[in-house]
Structure formats: structure tokens, C-alpha cells
PAVEXKOL-348850 format. One record per residue (C-alpha): residue in three letters; x, y, z. Coordinates in nm, 2 decimals, always signed. Layout:
<sites>
+------+--------+--------+--------+
: type :     px :     py :     pz :
+------+--------+--------+--------+
:  ALA :      X :      Y :      Z :
...
+------+--------+--------+--------+
</sites>
This chain:
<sites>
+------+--------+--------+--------+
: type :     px :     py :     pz :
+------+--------+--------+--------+
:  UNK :  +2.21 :  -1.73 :  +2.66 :
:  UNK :  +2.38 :  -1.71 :  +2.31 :
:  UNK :  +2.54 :  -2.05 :  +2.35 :
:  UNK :  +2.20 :  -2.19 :  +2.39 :
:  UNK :  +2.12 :  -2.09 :  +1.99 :
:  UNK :  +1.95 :  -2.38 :  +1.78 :
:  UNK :  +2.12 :  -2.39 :  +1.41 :
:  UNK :  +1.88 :  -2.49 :  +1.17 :
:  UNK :  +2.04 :  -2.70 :  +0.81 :
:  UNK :  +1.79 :  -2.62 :  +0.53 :
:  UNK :  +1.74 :  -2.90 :  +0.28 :
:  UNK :  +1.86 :  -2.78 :  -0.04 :
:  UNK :  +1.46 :  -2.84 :  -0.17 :
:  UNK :  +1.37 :  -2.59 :  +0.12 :
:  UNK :  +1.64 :  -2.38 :  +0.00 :
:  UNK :  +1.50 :  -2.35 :  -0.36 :
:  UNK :  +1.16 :  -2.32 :  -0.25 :
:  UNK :  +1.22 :  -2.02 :  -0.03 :
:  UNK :  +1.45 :  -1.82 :  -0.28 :
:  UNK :  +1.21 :  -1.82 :  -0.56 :
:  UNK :  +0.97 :  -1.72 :  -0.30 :
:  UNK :  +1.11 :  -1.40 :  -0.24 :
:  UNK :  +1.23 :  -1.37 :  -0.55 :
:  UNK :  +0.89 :  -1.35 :  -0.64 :
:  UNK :  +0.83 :  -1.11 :  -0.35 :
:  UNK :  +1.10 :  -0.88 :  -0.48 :
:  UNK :  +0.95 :  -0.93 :  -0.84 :
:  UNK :  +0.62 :  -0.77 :  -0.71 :
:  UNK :  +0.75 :  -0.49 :  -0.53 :
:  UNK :  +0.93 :  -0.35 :  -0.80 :
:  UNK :  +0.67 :  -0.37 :  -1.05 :
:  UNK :  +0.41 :  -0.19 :  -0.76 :
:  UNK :  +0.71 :  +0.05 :  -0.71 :
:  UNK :  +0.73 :  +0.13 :  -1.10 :
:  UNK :  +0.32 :  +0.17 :  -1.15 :
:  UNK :  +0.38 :  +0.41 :  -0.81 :
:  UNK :  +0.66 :  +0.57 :  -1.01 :
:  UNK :  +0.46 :  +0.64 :  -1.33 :
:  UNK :  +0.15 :  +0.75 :  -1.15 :
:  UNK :  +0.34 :  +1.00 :  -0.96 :
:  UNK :  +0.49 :  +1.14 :  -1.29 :
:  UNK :  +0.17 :  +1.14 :  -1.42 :
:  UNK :  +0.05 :  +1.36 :  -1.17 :
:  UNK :  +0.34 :  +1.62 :  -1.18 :
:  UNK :  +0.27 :  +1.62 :  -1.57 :
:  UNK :  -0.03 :  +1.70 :  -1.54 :
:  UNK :  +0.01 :  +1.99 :  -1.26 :
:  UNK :  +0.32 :  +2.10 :  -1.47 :
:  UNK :  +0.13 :  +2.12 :  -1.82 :
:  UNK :  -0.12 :  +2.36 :  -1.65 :
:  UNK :  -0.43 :  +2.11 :  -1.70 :
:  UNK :  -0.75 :  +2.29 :  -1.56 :
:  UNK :  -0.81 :  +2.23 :  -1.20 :
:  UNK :  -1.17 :  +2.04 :  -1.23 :
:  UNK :  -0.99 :  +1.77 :  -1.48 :
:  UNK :  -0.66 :  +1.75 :  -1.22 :
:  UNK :  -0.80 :  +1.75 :  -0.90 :
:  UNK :  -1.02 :  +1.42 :  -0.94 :
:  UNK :  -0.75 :  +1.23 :  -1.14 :
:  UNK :  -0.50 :  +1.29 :  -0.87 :
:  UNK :  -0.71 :  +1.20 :  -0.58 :
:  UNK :  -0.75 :  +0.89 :  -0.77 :
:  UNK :  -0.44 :  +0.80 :  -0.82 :
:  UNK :  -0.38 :  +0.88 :  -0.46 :
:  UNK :  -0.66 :  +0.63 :  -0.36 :
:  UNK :  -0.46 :  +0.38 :  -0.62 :
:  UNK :  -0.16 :  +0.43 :  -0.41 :
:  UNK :  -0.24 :  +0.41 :  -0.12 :
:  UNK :  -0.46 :  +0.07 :  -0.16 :
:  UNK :  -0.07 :  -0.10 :  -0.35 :
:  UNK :  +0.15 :  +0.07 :  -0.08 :
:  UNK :  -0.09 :  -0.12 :  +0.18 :
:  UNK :  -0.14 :  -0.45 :  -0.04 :
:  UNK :  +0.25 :  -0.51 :  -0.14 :
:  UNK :  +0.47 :  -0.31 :  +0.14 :
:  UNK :  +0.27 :  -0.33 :  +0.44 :
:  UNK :  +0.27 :  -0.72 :  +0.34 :
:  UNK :  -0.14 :  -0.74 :  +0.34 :
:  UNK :  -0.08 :  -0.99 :  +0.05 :
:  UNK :  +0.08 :  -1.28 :  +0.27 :
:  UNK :  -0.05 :  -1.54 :  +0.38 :
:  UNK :  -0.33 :  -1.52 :  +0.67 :
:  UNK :  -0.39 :  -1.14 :  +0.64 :
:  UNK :  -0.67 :  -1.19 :  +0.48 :
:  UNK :  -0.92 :  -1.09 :  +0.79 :
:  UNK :  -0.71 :  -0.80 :  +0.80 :
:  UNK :  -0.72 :  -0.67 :  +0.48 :
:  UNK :  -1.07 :  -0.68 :  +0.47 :
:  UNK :  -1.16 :  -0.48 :  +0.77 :
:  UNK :  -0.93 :  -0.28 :  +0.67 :
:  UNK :  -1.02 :  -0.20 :  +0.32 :
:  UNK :  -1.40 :  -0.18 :  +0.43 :
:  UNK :  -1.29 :  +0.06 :  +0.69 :
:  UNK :  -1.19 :  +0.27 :  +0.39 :
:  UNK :  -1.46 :  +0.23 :  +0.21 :
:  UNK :  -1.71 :  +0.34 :  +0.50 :
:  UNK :  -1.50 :  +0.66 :  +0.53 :
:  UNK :  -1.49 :  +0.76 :  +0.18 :
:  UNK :  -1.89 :  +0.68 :  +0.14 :
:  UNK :  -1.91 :  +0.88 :  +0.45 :
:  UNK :  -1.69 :  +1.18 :  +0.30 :
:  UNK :  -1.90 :  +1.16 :  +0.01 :
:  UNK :  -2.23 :  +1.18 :  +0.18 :
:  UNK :  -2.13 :  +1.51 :  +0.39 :
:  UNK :  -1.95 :  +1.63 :  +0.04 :
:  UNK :  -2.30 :  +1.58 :  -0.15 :
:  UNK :  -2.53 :  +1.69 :  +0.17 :
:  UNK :  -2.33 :  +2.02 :  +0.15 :
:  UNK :  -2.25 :  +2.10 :  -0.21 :
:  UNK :  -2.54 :  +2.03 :  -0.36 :
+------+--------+--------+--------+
</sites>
């Protein structure tokens, strides 16, 4: 029931401790989100100035690929503490599809 709720008193050491903790959080995710920021201005830049297709197409899917890997590292929390196992199955999971993509890319273009 709500009466039964434990209230927990924080140490003012614990208190310290866990407030530069996600201060640092907070400091990460705002520098990911500005390198997100500038990459995406990058790419509209680049679509904007009219760059050739062969030069755009590989630097945006790039920067895609960049993206994706901080949005997953920083706001899906991969970073913490005992995610490890996750992050790497994960990240080779990622890696076997784009070595697959490649493969059939190459076995059909070339």
C-alpha cells in the first residue's frame, strides 16, 4: 500500500557523488547531441550546395553509420555500467550485417 513506502536519507557524500554523476551524464549528452547537430548540418550543406552524388552519397551514409553508433552509445544508455555484453553483441550484430550488405553489394555490382 502507499503507507507501506520506505524513505531513504542520503548522506550528503552520497548526495555529491550522485549529482556530479549525472552532471557528468548530462555533460555527455549534450556534447553527442551537438556532434549529431553539426553532422546533420553537414549533410544538408552538402545536399544544399549541389555536391555530386558519388562524393554525397558515401559521406552521408557515413555519418549515418556515426549516428546511429552515439545515439545507441549515449541515449540508449549502452555506456553504463554492465552493458558491456550488450553492446558488444550488439555492435557485432552490426557489423555482420553491414559485411553482409557489402558482400551482396560487391557480388552484384561488380
Amino acid at each position: 500500500m502507499a503507507h507501506d513506502t520506505n524513505i531513504t536519507v542520503r548522506s550528503q557524500a552520497e548526495f555529491e557523488f550522485t549529482k556530479k554523476k549525472r552532471a557528468d551524464e548530462m555533460r555527455g549528452h549534450l556534447g553527442t547531441f551537438a556532434i549529431m547537430i553539426f553532422l546533420t548540418l553537414i549533410a544538408f550543406t552538402m545536399v544544399a550546395a549541389g555536391f555530386s552524388v558519388y562524393l554525397v552519397a558515401p559521406i552521408l551514409l557515413l555519418m549515418a553509420a556515426i549516428q546511429v553508433v552515439l545515439q545507441l552509445y549515449y541515449f540508449m544508455h549502452l555506456s553504463g555500467k554492465g552493458h558491456g555484453m550488450v553492446a558488444f553483441f550488439m555492435f557485432c550484430g552490426i557489423f555482420i550485417a553491414f559485411i553482409t550488405v557489402l558482400t551482396f553489394v560487391t557480388i552484384i555490382w561488380w
